[in-house]
C-alpha positions as CSV (number, residue, x, y, z in Angstrom):
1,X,-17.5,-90.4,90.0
2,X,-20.1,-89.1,91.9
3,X,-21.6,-85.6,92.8
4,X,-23.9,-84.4,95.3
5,X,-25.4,-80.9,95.2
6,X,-28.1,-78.6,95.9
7,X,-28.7,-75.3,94.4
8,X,-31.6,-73.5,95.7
9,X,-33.0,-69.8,95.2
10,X,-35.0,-67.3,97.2
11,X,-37.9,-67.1,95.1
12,X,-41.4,-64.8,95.8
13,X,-42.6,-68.6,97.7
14,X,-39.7,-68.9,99.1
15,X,-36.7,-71.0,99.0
16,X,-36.9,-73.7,96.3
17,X,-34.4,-75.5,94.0
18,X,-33.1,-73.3,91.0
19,X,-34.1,-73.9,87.4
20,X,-31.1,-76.4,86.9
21,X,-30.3,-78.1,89.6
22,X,-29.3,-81.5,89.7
23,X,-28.8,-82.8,93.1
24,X,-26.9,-86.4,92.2
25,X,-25.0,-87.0,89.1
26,X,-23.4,-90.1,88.6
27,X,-20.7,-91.7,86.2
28,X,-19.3,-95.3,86.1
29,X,-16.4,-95.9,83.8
30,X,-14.9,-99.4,82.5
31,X,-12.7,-100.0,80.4
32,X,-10.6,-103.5,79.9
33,X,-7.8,-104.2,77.5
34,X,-8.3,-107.4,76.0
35,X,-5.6,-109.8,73.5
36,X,-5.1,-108.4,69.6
37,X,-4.8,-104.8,70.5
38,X,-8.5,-104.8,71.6
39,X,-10.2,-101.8,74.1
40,X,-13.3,-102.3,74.9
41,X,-15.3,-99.4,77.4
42,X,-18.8,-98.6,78.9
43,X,-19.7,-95.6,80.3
44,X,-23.2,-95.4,82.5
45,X,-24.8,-91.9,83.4
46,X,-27.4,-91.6,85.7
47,X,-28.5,-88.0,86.6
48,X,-31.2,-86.2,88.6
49,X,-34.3,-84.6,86.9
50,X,-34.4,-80.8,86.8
51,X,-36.7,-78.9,88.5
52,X,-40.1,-77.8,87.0
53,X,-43.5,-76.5,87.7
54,X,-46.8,-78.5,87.7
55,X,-49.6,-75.6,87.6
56,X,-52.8,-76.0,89.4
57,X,-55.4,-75.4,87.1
58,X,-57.9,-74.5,90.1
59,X,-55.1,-72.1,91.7
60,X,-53.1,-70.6,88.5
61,X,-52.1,-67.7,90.7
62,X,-50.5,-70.0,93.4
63,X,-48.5,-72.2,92.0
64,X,-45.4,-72.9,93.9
65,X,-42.1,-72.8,91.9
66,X,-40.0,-75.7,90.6
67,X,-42.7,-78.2,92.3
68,X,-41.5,-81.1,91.0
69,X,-38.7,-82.8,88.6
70,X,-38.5,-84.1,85.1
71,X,-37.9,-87.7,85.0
72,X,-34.4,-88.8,86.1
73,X,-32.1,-89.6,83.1
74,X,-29.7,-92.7,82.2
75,X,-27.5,-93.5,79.6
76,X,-25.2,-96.1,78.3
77,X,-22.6,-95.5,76.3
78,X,-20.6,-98.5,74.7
79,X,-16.7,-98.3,72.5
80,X,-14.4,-101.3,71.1
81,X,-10.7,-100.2,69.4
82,X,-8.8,-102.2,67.7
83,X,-4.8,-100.8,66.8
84,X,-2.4,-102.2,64.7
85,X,1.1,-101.0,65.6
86,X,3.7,-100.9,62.2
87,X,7.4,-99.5,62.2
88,X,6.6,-95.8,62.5
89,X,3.1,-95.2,62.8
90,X,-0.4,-97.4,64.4
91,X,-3.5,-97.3,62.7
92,X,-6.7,-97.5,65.2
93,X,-10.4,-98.2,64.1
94,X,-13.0,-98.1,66.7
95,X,-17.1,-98.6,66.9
96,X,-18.7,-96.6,69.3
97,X,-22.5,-96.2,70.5
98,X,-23.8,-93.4,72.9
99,X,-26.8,-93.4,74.6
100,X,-26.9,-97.2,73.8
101,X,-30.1,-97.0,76.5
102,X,-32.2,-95.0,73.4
103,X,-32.8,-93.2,76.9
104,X,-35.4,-90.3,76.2
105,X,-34.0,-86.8,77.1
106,X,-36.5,-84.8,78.3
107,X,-36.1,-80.8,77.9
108,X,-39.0,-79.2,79.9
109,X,-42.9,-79.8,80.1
110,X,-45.7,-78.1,77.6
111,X,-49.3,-77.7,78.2
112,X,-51.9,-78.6,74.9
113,X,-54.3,-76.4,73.9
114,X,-57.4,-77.4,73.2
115,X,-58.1,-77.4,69.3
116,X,-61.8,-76.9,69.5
117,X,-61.4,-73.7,72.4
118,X,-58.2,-72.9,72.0
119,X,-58.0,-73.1,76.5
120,X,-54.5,-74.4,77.3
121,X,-54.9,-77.6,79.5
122,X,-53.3,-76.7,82.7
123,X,-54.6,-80.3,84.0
124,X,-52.5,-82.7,81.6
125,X,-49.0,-81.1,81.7
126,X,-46.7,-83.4,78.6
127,X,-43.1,-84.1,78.9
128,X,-41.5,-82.4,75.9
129,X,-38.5,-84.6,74.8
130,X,-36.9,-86.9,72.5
131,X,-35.1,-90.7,72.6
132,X,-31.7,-91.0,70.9
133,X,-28.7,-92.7,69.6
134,X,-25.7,-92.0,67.7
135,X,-23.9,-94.7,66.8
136,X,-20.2,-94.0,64.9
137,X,-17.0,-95.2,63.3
138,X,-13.9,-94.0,63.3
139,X,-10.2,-94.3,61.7
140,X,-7.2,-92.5,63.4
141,X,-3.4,-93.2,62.3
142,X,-0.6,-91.6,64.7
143,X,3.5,-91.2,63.9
């Protein structure tokens, strides 16, 4: 699946992309029966950046709105089932992984401030995010 779209706001320097837009979003799913009641599936995510603002620290007044994007993010998520079928009820275990990538997600950008002046550093804007993973197990039984 794939999506393409634009949202965009009338701001006081005019018209510029809103605080979450994400023009392209994309998601390719596979997923393969194999022999012994096996599933195995993938899952890749790759989405657009949201806008931000970069200040200018020689023009902190002017700054234009949502001036650039965070990075764009990817992930890759990764599942393998395996069902046993009885008389009047299956048992299914599976082993799943997201974010298999350990992709960082990146929230917004901060600004340090100087320990010694205590100036925020307009000049050396910092992504402000974390990497993950979140690996699990699971057990279901059905009638």
């Amino acid at each position: 699946a794939y999506t393409l779209s634009r949202t965009e706001r009338v701001y006081s320097c005019g018209l510029r992309p809103a605080d979450y837009d994400q023009t392209h979003v994309l998601n390719f799913v596979l997923q393969v029966r194999l022999p012994w009641h096996l599933m195995v599936g993938a899952r890749f995510l790759l989405q657009t950046g949201r806008p931000v603002t970069i200040v200018d620290p020689n023009n902190l007044e002017a700054a234009t709105r949502n001036n650039t994007r965070l990075p764009n993010y990817y992930q890759l998520d990764f599942r393998i089932d395996r069902e046993w079928i009885f008389k009047k009820w299956a048992l299914s275990v599976f082993l799943e992984v997201v974010n298999l990538t350990y992709s960082q997600s990146v929230i917004g950008l901060t600004y340090p401030t100087d320990p010694d002046t205590g100036i925020t550093r307009y000049d050396m804007p910092q992504l402000n995010g974390f990497n993950w993973i979140l690996p699990s197990v699971g057990v279901r039984g059905r009638f």
